[in-house]
N, C-alpha and C positions, 0 to 999 in steps of 0.2 A: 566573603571568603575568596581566597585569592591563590593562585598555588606561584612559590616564589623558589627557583631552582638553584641548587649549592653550585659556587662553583671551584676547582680545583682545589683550591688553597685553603678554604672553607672544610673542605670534606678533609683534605689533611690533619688540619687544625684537632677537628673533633676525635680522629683516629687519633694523633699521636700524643694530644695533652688532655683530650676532653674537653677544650673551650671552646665555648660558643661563641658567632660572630657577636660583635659587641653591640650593632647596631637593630639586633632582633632580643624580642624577651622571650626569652620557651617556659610554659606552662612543664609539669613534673610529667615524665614517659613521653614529653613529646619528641624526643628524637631516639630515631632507630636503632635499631640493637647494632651494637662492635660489630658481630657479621655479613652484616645487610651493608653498614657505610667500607666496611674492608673489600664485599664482593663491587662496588660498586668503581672502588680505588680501584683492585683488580682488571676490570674496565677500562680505564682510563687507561692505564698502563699497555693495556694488547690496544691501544688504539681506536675503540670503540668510541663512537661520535657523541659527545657530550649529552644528547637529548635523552641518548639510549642507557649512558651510563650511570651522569649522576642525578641523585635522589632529587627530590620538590619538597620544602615544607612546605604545609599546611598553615595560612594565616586566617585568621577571623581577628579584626578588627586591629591590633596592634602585639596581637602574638600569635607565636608559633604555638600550635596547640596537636601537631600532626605531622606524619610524613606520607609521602606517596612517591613511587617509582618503577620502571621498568625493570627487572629483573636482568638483560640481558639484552642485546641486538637485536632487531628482527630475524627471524629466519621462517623461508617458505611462505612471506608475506603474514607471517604470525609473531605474536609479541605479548610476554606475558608481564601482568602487575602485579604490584603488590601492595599493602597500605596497612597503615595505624594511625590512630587516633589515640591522644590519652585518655585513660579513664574516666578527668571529668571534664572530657567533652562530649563525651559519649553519648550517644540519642538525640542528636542536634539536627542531625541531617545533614552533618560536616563532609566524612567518607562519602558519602554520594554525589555529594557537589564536589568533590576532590575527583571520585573515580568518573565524572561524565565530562569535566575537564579534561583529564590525562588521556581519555579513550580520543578526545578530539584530538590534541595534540599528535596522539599515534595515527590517528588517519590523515590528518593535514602534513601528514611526512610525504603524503604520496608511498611508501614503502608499505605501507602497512594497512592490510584489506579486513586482518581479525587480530580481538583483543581477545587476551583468556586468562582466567582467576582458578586457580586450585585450591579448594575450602574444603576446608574440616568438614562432616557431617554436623557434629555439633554446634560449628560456630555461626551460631544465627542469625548476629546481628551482620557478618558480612556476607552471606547467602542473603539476607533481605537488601545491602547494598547494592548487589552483582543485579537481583532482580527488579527493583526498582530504575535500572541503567538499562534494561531491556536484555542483559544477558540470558541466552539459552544454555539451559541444563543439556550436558549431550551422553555423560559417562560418567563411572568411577575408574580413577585408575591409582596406580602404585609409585607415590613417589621412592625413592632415592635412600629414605631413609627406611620403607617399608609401608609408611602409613597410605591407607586409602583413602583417598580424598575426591572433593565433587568435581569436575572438569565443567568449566562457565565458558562461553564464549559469545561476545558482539562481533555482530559482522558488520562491515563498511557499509552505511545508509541505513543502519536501523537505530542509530543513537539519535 
C-alpha cells in the first residue's frame, strides 16, 4: 500500500469533468467527495504548499482503492487529517497504513509537532484507526456544523 499524491491538474480534472487520471484504476467510492477535492483546489488557490493542500490516493496493489489528506495548513504546529477508504476495502488495515504514512509525512515537514482527527462518536472503524496509530483521546468538541465530535491527537515521536 502506497499513498500517491494528486497533483494540480489531476485534482482539476476530477472537479470540473469527473475524469480520472487515466493511468490509475479507482475501485467504486474510492475518490473523495466534490467538497473535500473543491476545499483542497481552494488551497491551491490562497497559495497553500502542495503537501498541505492536495489530497493522496490510496493505492494497494494496482488501484486506487482510498483517499487521505490534510484538511488545511498547519497552524500553531498542528495539522488536521482526514481519510476514506471504499467500502470494499474496508477492514484491511488500509486507513491505518494510510493515516501512519500521512502522520510521518506531517512531521518530516519539520512544521508539524501534532496530528489531529475529529470522529464521530459512532464511527468505529476510524476511532480504531486513530488508536491503533497511537492517537490520544483529549476531548469532545463542536464542530462548525453543530455536531460533537471525539478530538484525536499524535504528538511528534510517538508514532
Amino acid at each position: 500500500m502506497k499513498l500517491i499524491q494528486l497533483n494540480d491538474i489531476q485534482l482539476k480534472m476530477l472537479i470540473q469533468s469527473g475524469d480520472t487520471p487515466t493511468d490509475l484504476t479507482f475501485i467504486e467510492h474510492s475518490i473523495p467527495p466534490i467538497h473535500v477535492l473543491v476545499r483542497s483546489m481552494d488551497l491551491r488557490y490562497n497559495r497553500v504548499d502542495v503537501i498541505w493542500a492536495l489530497p493522496y490516493f490510496i493505492q494497494k496493489h494496482t488501484q486506487i482503492i482510498g483517499a487521505c489528506g490534510f484538511k488545511e495548513a498547519p497552524k500553531n504546529s498542528r495539522v488536521e487529517i482526514g481519510y476514506n477508504v471504499a467500502p470494499d476495502a474496508r477492514g484491511l488495515g488500509v486507513a491505518t497504513s494510510a493515516i501512519k504514512q500521512l502522520s510521518q509525512i506531517a512531521f518530516a515537514s519539520a512544521v508539524v509537532d501534532t496530528v489531529f482527527a475529529l470522529i464521530a462518536s459512532d464511527n468505529k472503524a476510524s476511532l480504531n484507526v486513530v488508536q491503533k496509530n497511537g492517537f490520544s483521546f483529549k476531548e469532545f468538541v463542536i464542530d462548525s456544523d453543530g455536531e460533537q465530535l471525539e478530538y484525536w491527537e499524535l504528538n511528534k515521536g510517538v508514532s
